[in-house]
N, C-alpha and C positions, 0 to 999 in steps of 0.2 A: 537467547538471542538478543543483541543489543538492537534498539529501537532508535531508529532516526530521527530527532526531533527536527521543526521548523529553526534557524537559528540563522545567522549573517552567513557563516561558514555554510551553510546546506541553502543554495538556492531557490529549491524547489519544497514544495511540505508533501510527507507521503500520502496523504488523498492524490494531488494532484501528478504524484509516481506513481501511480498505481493507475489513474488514466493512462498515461504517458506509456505504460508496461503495455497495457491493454492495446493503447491505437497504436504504436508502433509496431508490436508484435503482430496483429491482424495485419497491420496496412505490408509489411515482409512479406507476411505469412503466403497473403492472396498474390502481391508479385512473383513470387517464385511459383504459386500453383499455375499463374498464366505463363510464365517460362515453360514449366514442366507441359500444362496442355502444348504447346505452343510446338515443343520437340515431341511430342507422344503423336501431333496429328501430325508433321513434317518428316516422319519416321515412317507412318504409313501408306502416306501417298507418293515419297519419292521411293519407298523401297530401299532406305536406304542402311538398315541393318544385312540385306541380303547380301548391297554391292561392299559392304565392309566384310562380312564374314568371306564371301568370294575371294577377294583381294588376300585375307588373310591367311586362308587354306592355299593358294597358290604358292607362297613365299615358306611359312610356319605351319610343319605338322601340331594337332592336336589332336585330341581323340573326341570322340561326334556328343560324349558327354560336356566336355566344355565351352559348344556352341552355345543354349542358353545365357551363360554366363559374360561370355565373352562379348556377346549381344550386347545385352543389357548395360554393361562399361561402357561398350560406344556411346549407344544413346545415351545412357545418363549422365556422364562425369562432365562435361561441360555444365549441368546441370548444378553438380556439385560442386564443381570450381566455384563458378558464380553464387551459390547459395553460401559456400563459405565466407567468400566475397562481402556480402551483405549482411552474415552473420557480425563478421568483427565490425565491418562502418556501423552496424547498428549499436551495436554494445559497446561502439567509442562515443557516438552522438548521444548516445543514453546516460553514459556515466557522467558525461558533462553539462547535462541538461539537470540530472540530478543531486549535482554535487559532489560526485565521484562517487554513487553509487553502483558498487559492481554487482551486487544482488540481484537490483533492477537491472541492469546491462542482459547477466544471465536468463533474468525471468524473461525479457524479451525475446532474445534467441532461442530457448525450450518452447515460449508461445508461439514463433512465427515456424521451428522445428515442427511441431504441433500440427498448423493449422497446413501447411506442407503433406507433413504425413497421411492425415486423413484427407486430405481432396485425392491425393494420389491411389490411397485405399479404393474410395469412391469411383475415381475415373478408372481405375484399372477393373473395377468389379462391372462396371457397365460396358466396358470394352471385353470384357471375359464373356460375357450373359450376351450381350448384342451383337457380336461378331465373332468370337475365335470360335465358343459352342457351334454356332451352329453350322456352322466350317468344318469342323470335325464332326457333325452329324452325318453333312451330306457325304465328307472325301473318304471315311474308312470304312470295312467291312465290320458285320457286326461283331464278328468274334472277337476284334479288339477294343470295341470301341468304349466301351465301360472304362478299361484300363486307362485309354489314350485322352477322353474327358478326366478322369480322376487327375491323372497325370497332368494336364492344362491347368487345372484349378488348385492342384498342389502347388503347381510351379507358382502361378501367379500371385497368391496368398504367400508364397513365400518371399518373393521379390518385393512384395510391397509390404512385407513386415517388416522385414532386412531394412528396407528403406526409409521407415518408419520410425523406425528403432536409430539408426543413422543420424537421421535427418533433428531426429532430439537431441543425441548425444553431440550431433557436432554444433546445435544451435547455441546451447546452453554453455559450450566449450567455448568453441573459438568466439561465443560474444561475450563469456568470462574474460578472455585475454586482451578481445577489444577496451568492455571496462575497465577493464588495467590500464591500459594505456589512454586512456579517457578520464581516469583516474587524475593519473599523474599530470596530463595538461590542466584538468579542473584546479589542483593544488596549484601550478605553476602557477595561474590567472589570479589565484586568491592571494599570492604570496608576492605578489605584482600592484596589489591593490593598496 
């Protein structure tokens, strides 16, 4: 791997990119985790995956397996959009802060991916444990109920792996593409000078 030194051309020295990777990536990371709380509690008090899936079943047959699914697109993709959003401003503000490093661009989008991923782990596991359980303790009979808890706790572990996994991939992605373009303005500035 070629190493970055401190030089005219390179603004910033990699200690102080490596800060830079770290508070930008956290300070993302926790803005999107208060988006995501922000739609997971707005979700549950207006009710409002039920009046989307409602609206949806009236217009467009699907079969009762792709309710989950279909759910979970409403709520989140706004989520998504915006995280994209912030993936590339970040990884253009990063390249240019460090010289047209896209590495750090990336590193910050897989950190704020990151810290994204796990709060949402986190929040979904305490909304699983503190509300859906014991929802399904008191509403089903016992003969299914083993199945239909197993089944809550697959589903949710799997949603927020999915998301997890996502939420890296596209940090580290679309804030590579930002430092691209963060890049090229960084050159343009130097080439200016």
């Amino acid at each position: 791997m070629q190493q970055t030194t401190h030089s005219p051309e390179n603004s910033v020295s990699p200690q102080q990119t490596e800060k830079l990777v770290l508070k930008r990536g956290l300070f993302v990371g926790l803005i999107l985790v208060m988006i995501d709380l922000f739609i997971t509690i707005l979700a549950r008090l207006t009710s409002f995956p039920v009046r989307v899936m409602t609206s949806l079943m009236n217009v467009i047959y699907f079969p009762w397996s792709m309710v989950p699914i279909i759910t979970n697109a409403a709520i989140y993709l706004p989520l998504l959009l915006f995280a994209c959003l912030a993936y590339f401003l970040t990884g253009t503000g990063m390249a240019r802060l460090s010289g047209g490093n896209v590495r750090a661009a990336s590193l910050t989008g897989l950190l704020a991916g990151l810290v994204l991923g796990l709060c949402d782990l986190l929040i979904s596991t305490v909304i699983l444990f503190a509300e859906t359980l014991p929802a399904i303790n008191q509403s089903y009979p016992p003969s299914i109920l083993e199945e239909t808890r197993f089944n809550a706790i697959r589903d949710t572990f799997f949603y927020t792996f999915s998301l997890l996994v996502l939420a890296l991939l596209l940090g580290a992605g679309i804030a590579a593409l930002g430092g691209l373009l963060g890049k090229r303005s960084s050159n343009a500035k130097r080439t200016q000078v």
